[in-house]
Structure formats: structure tokens, C-alpha cells
C-alpha positions in Angstrom: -41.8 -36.8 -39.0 -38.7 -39.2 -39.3 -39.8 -40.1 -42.8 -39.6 -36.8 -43.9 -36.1 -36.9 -42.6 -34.7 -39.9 -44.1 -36.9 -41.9 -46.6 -35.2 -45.3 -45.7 -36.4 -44.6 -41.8 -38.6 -47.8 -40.8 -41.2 -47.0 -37.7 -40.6 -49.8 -35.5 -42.6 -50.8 -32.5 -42.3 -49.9 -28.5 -42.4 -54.1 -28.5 -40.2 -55.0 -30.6 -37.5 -52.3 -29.1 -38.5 -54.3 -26.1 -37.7 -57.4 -27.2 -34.4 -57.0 -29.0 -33.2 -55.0 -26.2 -34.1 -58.5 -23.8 -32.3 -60.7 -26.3 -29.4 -58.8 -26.3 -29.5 -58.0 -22.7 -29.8 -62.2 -22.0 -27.3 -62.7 -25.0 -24.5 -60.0 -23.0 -25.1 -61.4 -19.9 -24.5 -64.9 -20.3 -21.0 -63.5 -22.4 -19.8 -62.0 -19.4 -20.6 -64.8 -17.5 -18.6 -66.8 -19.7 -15.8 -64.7 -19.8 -16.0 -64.4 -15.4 -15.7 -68.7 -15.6 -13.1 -68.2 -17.8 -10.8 -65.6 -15.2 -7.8 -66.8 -13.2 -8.0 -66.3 -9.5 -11.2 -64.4 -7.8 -13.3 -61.4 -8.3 -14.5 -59.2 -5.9 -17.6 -57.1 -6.9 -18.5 -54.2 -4.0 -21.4 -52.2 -4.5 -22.3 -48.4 -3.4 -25.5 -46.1 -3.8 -24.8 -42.3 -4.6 -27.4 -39.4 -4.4 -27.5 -36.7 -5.9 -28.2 -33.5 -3.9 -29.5 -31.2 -6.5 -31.5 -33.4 -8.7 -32.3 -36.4 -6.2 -31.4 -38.9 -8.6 -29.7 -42.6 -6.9 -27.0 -44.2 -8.6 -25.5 -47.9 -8.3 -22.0 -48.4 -8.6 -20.4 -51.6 -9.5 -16.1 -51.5 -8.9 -14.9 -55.1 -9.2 -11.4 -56.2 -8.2 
């Protein structure tokens, strides 16, 4: 359906999505912990879990100081 869309759309597989998104994931992750070395004084990460009433969904959230 895509192709019929745009004729330069290339069908790529669920694992290759897969793996680009974990190379670029590890590549991010070890960037921020570069920058965190890299950071004068100390940071404080604190953590909280939200519901939500109407749709049940759980949410993390990070606040760092």
C-alpha cells in the first residue's frame, strides 16, 4: 500500500527496526552517560509511578536535580 504512495518507499523488516532501534538505544545511552561523568557537582535522579484512572495506563517519571 506504501508503494503506491511514494515509489521510493523501501519495506523494511520488524528485525531490522529492532535492531537499529538497539544500536541507537546503546549508542544514546552510553552519550548520556558520558555527558553525566562529564557534570560538575552531583545529580539526584527521584522516580514516581502515575496511574491513570480512566484508561489504567502506569507511567514512570524521571525528575533529576
Amino acid at each position: 500500500m506504501m508503494s503506491i504512495f511514494s515509489l521510493n518507499f523501501k519495506n523494511i523488516s520488524r528485525k531490522t527496526t529492532t535492531t537499529n532501534f538497539l544500536m541507537y538505544y546503546a549508542k544514546e545511552r552510553d552519550h548520556i552517560k558520558e555527558e553525566l561523568v562529564k557534570a560538575p557537582g552531583l545529580i539526584c535522579l527521584t522516580f514516581d509511578n502515575c496511574n491513570s484512572e480512566h484508561t489504567n495506563d502506569e507511567y514512570i517519571c524521571i525528575t533529576n536535580h
